[in-house]
C-alpha positions as CSV (number, residue, x, y, z in Angstrom):
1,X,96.9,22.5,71.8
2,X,97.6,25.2,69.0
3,X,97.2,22.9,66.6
4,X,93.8,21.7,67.6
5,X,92.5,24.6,67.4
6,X,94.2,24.9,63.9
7,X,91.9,22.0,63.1
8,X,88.6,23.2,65.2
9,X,89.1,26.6,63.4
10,X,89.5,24.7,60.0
11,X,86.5,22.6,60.5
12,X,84.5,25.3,61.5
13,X,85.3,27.6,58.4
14,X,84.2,24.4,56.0
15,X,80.9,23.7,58.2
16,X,80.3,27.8,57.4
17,X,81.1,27.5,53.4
18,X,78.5,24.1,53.5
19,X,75.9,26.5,55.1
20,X,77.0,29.3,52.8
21,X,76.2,27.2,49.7
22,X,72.7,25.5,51.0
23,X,71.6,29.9,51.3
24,X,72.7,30.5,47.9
25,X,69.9,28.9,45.2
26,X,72.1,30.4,42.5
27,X,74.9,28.2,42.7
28,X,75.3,24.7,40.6
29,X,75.6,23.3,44.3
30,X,73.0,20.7,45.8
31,X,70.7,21.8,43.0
32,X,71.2,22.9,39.5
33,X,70.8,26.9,38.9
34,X,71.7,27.7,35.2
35,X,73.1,25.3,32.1
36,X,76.3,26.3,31.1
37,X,76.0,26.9,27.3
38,X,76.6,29.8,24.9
39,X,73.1,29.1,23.0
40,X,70.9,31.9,23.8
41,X,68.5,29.4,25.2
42,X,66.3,30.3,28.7
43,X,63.9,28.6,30.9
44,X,61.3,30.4,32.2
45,X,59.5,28.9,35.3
46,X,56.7,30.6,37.8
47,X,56.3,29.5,41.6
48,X,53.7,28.9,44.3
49,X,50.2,28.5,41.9
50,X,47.9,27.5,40.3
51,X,46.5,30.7,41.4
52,X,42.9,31.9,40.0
53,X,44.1,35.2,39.3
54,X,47.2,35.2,37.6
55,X,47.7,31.4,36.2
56,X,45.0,31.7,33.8
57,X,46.8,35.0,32.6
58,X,50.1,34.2,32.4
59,X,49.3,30.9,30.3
60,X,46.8,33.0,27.7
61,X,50.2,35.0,27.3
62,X,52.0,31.8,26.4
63,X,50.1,30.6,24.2
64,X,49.6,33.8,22.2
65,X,54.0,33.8,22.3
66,X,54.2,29.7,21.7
67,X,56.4,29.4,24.8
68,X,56.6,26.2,27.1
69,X,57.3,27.2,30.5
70,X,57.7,25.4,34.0
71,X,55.0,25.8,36.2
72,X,56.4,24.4,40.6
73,X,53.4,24.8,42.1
74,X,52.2,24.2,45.5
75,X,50.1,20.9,47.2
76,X,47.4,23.1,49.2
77,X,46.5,25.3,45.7
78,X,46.8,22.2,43.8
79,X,43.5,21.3,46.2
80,X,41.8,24.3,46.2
81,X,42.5,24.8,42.1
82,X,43.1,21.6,39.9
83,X,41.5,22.5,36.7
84,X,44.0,25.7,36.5
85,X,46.6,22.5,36.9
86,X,44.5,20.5,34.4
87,X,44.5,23.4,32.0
88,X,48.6,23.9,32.5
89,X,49.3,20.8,31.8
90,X,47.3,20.1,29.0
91,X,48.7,23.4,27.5
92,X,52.5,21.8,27.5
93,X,53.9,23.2,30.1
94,X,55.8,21.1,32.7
95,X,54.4,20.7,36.2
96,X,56.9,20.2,38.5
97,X,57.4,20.3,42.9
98,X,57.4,23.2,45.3
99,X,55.8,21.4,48.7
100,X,52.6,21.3,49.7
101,X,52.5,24.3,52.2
102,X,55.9,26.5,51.0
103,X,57.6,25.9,54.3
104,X,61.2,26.3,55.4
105,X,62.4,23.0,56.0
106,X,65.9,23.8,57.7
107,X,65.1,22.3,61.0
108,X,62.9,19.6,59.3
109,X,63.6,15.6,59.4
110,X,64.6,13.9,56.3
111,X,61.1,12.2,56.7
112,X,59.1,15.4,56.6
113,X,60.5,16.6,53.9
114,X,59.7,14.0,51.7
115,X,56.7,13.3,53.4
116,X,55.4,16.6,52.6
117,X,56.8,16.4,48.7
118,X,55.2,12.8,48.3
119,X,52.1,14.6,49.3
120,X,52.3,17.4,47.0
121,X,53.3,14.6,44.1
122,X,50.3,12.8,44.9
123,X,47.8,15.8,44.2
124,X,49.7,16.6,41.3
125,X,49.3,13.3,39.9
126,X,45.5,13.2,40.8
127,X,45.3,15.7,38.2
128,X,47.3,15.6,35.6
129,X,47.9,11.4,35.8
130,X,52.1,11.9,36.2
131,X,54.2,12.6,39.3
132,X,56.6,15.4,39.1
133,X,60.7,14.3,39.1
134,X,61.7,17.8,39.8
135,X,61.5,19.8,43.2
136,X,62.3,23.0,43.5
137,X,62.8,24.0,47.4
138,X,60.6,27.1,49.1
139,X,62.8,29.7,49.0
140,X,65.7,28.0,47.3
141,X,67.3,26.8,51.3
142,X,68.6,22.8,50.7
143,X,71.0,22.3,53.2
144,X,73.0,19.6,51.9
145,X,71.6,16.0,54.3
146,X,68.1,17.2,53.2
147,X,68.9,18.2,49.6
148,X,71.0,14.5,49.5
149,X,67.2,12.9,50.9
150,X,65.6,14.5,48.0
151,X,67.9,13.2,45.1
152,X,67.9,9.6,47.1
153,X,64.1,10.0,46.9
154,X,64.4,10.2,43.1
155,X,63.7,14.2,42.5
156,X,65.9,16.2,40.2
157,X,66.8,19.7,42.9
158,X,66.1,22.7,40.6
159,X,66.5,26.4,41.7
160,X,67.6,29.7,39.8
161,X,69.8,32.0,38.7
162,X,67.2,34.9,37.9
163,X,65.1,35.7,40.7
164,X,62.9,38.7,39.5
165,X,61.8,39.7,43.3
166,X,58.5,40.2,42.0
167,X,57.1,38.9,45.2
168,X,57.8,42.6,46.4
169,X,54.3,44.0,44.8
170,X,57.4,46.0,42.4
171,X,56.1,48.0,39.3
172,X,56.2,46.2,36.1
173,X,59.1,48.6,34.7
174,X,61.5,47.2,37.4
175,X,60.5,43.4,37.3
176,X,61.5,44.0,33.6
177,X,65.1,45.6,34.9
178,X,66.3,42.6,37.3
179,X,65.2,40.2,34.8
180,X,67.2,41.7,31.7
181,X,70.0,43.0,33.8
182,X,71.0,39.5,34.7
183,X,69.7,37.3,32.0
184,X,72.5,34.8,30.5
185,X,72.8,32.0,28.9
186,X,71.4,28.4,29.7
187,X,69.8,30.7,32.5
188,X,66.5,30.1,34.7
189,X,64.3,32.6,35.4
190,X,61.8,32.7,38.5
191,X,59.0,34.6,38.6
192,X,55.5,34.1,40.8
193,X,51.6,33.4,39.6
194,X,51.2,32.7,43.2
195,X,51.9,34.0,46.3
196,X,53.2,32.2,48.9
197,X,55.5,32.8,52.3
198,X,56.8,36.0,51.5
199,X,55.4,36.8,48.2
200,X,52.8,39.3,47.6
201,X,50.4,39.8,44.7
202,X,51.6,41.3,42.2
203,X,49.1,42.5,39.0
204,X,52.5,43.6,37.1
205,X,53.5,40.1,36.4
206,X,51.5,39.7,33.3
207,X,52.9,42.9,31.9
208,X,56.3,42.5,33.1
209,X,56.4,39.1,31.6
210,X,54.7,40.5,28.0
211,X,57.9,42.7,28.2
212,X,60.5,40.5,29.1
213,X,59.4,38.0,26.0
214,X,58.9,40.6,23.9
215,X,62.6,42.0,24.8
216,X,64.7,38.7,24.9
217,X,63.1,37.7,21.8
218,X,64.6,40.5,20.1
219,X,67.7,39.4,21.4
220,X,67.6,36.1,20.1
221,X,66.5,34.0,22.8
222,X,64.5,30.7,22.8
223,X,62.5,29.3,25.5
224,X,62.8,25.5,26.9
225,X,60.9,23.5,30.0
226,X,63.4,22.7,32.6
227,X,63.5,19.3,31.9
228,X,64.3,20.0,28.0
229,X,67.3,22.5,29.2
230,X,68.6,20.2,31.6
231,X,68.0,17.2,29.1
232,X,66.2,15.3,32.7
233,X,62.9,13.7,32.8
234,X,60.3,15.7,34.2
235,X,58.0,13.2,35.5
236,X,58.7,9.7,37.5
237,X,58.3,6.7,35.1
């Protein structure tokens, strides 16, 4: 008797590490969250657009710094924006998954999930003529049966591990702070031209972002596309 519980106990802990990791988009686990490298080489990437606000922004600021980012946009703004994808693309920078509708998919079916990232792919590739490889999920969450659909399905999992929380409508000044604070590396850093689920809009983005450049170029830092720090393929052959 003791030692079934032993082994309930046991199997219990390990079922609560597995659910652990699939909460934690920072970890090379199910997905990949930062390149391990001593190059002082960063990929900066930008969620839940194209927006009409802040897209168009963000990407004159890019192109004034010659930086190729990673844009995971969303299927509904996809529909309600495409030449702001058009214009993205045809600017260099990667286009790449985050759902159509920036749901939680943790009580989702396998077919669902992909059902609603075909989708998303689809409009993407309406647009720009090339279907994203690379999904990144809504909120970082991939529990492991549902992150193992994804990879089956043929999508590279990419998530972070520099989340700049400006979703939280924070002052330019402290966007700035988390960024640098934790900035390493082979690292990936999130930030949001759109905002969806729980992110606000935020008009400090632009000059948050115009800081962060400026500052991590001083310190020697070059900016890649996911799929160039990863060395994956960004789009679906």
């Amino acid at each position: 008797m003791i030692t079934l519980l032993w082994v309930l106990l046991i199997l219990v802990f390990i079922l609560a590490i597995f659910i652990w990791l699939s909460f934690r988009p920072t970890v090379n686990i199910y997905s990949t969250a930062r390149l391990k490298t001593k190059k002082k080489v960063i990929a900066l990437t930008f969620d839940d657009g194209p927006d009409p606000i802040s897209t168009p922004k963000i990407l004159e600021l890019l192109t004034k710094e010659k930086i190729k980012a990673s844009f995971f946009v969303v299927g509904k703004n996809v529909e309600k924006h495409p030449e702001i994808l058009k214009e993205t693309f045809k600017r260099g920078h990667l286009i790449a998954n985050h759902s159509y509708n920036h749901r939680y998919f943790v009580f989702s079916r396998k077919y669902q999930l992909l059902a609603n990232l075909d989708k998303t792919s689809g409009l993407i590739d309406n647009v720009i003529n090339k279907q994203p490889k690379i999904y990144r999920p809504p909120y970082g969450l991939r529990l492991w049966w549902l992150a193992k659909a994804v990879h089956e399905a043929g999508y590279n999992l990419v998530t972070w591990d520099n989340m700049t929380l400006d979703y939280w409508g924070m002052s330019a000044a402290s966007i700035k702070r988390n960024i640098l604070n934790k900035v390493k590396p082979g690292g990936v850093i999130v930030m949001h031209d759109g905002h969806e689920g729980l992110a606000r809009s935020n008009n400090h983005v632009v000059e948050a972002l115009s800081e962060i450049i400026s500052e991590l170029k001083k310190n020697g830092y070059k900016f890649a596309r996911i799929d160039e720090l990863f060395n994956i393929s960004g789009y679906k052959q």
